[in-house]
N, C-alpha and C positions, 0 to 999 in steps of 0.2 A: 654777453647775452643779456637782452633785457631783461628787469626784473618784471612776476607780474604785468606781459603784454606791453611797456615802456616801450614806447618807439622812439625817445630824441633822448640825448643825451641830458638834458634838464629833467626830463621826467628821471631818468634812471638817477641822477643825484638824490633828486627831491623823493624820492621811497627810499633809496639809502639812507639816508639821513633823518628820516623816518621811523626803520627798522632801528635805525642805532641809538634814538632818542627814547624809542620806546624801552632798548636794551636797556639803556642805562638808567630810566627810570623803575625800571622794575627791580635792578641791581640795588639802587639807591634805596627803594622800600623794603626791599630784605635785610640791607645793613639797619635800617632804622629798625627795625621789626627786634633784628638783633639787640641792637641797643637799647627796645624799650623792655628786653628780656631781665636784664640785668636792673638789680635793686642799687641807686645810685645813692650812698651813706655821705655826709659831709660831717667835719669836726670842725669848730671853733675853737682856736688853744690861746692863752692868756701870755704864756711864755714861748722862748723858741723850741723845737723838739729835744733838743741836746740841752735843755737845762739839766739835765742829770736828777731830776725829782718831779715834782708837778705832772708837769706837760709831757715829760722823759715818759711816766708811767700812762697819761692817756691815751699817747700815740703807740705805745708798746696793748695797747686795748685794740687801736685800729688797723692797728697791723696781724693782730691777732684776727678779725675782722676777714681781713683778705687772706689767710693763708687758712681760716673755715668753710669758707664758700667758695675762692677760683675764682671764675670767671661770672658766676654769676652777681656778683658787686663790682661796684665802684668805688673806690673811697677815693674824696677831696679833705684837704685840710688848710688851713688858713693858720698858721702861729704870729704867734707876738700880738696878737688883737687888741687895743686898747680897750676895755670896759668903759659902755655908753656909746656917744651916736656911731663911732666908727662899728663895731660889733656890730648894730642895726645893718649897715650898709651892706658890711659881709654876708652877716646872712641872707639879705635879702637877694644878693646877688648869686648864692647857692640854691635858694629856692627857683629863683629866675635860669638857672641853670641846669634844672631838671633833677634835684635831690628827694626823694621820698622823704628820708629822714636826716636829720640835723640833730649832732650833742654836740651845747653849749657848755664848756668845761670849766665856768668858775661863776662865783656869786654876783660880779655887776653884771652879769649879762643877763638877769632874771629878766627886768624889766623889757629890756630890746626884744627879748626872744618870746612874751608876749605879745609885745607888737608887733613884731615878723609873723608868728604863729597865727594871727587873726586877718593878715593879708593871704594867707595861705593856708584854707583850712582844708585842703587834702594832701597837706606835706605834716609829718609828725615830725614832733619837734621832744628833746628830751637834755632839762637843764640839770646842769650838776651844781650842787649844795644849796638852791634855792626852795620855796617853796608856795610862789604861784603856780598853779594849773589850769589848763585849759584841755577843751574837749579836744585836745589838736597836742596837750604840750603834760609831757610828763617829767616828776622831778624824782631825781637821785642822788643817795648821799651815803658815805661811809660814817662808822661811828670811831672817828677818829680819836675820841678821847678813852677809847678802850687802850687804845695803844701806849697812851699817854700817860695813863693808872702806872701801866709797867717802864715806863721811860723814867717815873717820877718813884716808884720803887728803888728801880738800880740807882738812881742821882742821890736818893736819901743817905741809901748805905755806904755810896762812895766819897760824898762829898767830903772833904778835912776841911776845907775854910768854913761850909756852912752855907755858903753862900752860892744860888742856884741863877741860871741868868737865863733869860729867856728872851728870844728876839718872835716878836708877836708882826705880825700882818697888818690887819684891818681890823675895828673894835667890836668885829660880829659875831652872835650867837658862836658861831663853828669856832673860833678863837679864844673866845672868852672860857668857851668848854673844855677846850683842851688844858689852856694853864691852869684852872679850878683843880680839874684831876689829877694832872701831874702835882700840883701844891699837896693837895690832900692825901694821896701817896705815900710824896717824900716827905710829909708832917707824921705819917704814922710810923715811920719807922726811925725818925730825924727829929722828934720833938725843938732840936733846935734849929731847925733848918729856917734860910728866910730866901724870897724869890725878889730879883731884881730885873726891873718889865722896861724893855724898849721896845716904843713904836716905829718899825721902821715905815708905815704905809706904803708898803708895795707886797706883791707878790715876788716880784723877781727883779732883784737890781746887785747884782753881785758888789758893785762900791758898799752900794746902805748896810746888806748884809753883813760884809766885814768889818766897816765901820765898828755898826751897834757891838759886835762879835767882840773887838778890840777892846771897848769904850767896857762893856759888862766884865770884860776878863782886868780891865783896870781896878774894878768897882771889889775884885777882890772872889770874882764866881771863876770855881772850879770848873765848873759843870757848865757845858752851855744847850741848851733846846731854842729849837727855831719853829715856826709857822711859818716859815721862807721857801720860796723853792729852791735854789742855788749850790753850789758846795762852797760857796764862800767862807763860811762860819766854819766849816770844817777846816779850811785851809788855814782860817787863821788861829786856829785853835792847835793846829799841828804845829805852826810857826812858835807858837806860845810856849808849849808843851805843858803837861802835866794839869792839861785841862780834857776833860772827856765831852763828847757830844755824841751824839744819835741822830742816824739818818732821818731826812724829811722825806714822806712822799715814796721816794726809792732806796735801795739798801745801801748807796754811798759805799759800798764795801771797800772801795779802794783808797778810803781813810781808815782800813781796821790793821792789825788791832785796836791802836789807838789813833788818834783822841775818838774815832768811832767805835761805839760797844756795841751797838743793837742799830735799829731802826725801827719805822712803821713804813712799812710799804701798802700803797695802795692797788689793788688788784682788778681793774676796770674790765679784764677781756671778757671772762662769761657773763657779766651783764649785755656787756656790748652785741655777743653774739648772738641773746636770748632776744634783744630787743631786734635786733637785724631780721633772724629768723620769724616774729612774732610780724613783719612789717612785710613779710616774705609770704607766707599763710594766710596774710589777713586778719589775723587775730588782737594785732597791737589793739590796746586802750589806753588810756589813760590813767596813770599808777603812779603811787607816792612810795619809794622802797629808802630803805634806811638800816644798811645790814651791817654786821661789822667782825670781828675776829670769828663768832662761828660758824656763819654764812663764808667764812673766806674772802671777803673783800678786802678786810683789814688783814693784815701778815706782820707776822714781828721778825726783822730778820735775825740772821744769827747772832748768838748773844758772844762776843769776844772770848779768849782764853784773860783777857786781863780786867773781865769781873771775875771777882773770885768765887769758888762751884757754889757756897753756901747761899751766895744771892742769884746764882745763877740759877738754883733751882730754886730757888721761891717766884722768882721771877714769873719759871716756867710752869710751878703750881698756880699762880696768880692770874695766869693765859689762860691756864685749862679751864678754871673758874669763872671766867668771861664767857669762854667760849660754849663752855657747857647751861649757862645761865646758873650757876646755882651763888654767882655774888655779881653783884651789879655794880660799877665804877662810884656812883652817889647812893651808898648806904649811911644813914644816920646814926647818930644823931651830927649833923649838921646846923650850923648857923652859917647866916649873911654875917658880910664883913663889917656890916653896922651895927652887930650884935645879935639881928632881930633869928626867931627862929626860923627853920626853914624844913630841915625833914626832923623827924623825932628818931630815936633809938632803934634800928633795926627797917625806918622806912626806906624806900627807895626813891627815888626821882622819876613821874613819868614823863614821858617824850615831848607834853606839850612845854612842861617847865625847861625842859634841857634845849628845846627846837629855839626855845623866846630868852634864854641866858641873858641877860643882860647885870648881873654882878657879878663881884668875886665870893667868895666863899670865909669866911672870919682866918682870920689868923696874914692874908693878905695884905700890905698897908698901901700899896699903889694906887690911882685912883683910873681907873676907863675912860678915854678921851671921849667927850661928847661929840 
């Protein structure tokens, strides 16, 4: 029967094909419609997801992400990203791809993720451990050296050779911060204690890691701390034996009880979801946050059965005290490693000194690669 009065069989195609274009484009705008329902989150990771620290705990953020909201998100993620132009390209290609919001999850990507952010000033963008901002780009960062206080307590009391090894990252504030406090630490309960510093320059490269791991456990250190993300160090430290480490990033638990005693884990999901939500309402600004063990961001994980209970509970009075604020990780009196003075008896360190770190603390002799 003709459609519509169609008297020839051309007419009758040509209104079919019609009706059916018109179906499908109406189909088409409701899927869209759909899809622009949904807040679409991107991550940038430095490592791959299964690094087992780092990246392990961001993406363990954005999966927390998707299993807060359903259907109403999207999350993309990109790992192994090279910090500088290659980053640039990523994100730009996330924003080009219809992402609201973008977390940049390490320190070279400050700069890219300002110049993405200013291509794109109705995509919010939020970098982790930098601290450019833009009307468009917000920074976040854990106070990992709170962790570090207690990392470099147990290292004091455990160590027998004396000798503390540390395999360090990149020569940045965040870095430099953490060895100062774990030093100063295990100087307070270790008077003889001495730290021995490899740079491995990378975040994540399991060979360097065990390398430096190898090379410090030659050098005579019990004890080994990393700034790495990998379990490398762990693994060779197990090989070694009778050397103790502490988790990076994640709680590495599946080196305890030894050579894993503790950890610092980082705890990214309720940020994640706070900032998802805030980009959800409408509410997102622009914000500089910097929380750490009492905020929950920072976590110490479980402390092994083979620290013994005496340190174990100082350890954990040593948490409470962070966390409650009533002792701060840089209380004085303090000196720089060049002698000069730095906090007096009873002061503290504020945020702008600890954000700009650029020495070590007296009692250190290594020198910070320019």
């Amino acid at each position: 029967m003709p459609l519509d009065g169609a008297n020839t069989y051309g007419e009758v195609h040509m209104k079919f094909t019609k009706l059916m274009t018109g179906a499908a484009l109406a189909l088409g705008l409701a899927t869209a419609a759909v899809a622009e329902d949904k807040t679409k989150v991107g991550f940038v990771f430095v490592g791959p997801v299964g690094d087992g620290g780092w990246t392990y705990e961001h993406n363990k953020g954005r999966l927390a992400v998707e299993e807060s909201f359903g259907d109403k998100v999207e999350t993309v993620f990109v790992e192994s990203v090279a910090e500088g132009p290659d980053s640039e390209r990523v994100m730009t290609e996330m924003a080009l791809n219809g992402a609201d919001l973008i977390f940049t999850t390490s320190f070279g990507y400050m700069d890219p993720t300002i110049n993405v952010a200013a291509k794109f000033p109705n995509v919010k963008f939020e970098h982790a451990t930098g601290y450019k901002q833009a009307d468009n780009v917000s920074v976040y960062s854990a106070r990992f050296y709170e962790g570090r206080a207690i990392q470099g307590h147990i290292a004091g009391k455990m160590t027998k050779s004396n000798i503390i090894g540390y395999i360090a990252s990149f020569p940045i504030p965040e870095v430099i911060r953490g060895i100062n406090s774990a030093y100063i630490h295990a100087k307070k309960v270790n008077p003889d204690v001495e730290f021995k510093i490899i740079w491995a320059y990378t975040w994540f490269d399991p060979a360097k890691e065990a390398d430096a791991a190898k090379v410090l456990i030659e050098q005579g250190a019990d004890v080994v701390l990393q700034h790495t993300d990998s379990t490398a160090p762990q693994a060779a430290a197990q090989d070694a034996g009778n050397v103790i480490t502490f988790g990076q990033a994640s709680d590495m638990g599946q080196y305890g009880p030894l050579p894993r005693v503790s950890s610092i884990i980082d705890d990214w999901a309720p940020y994640y979801i706070a900032r998802t939500q805030a980009v959800m309402d409408g509410t997102w600004t622009s914000t500089s946050t910097w929380d750490g063990i009492g905020a929950g961001m920072v976590g110490i994980g479980e402390i092994s059965d083979a620290v013994p209970a005496d340190v174990k509970a100082e350890a954990l009075a040593l948490k409470a005290s962070l966390a409650d604020g009533s002792y701060h990780a840089f209380t004085g009196p303090l000196n720089k490693a060049d002698g000069s003075a730095w906090l007096a008896a009873g002061e503290t360190a504020n945020d702008g000194d600890l954000a700009g770190m650029g020495f070590y603390v007296e009692g250190i002799t290594a020198e910070i690669p320019k």
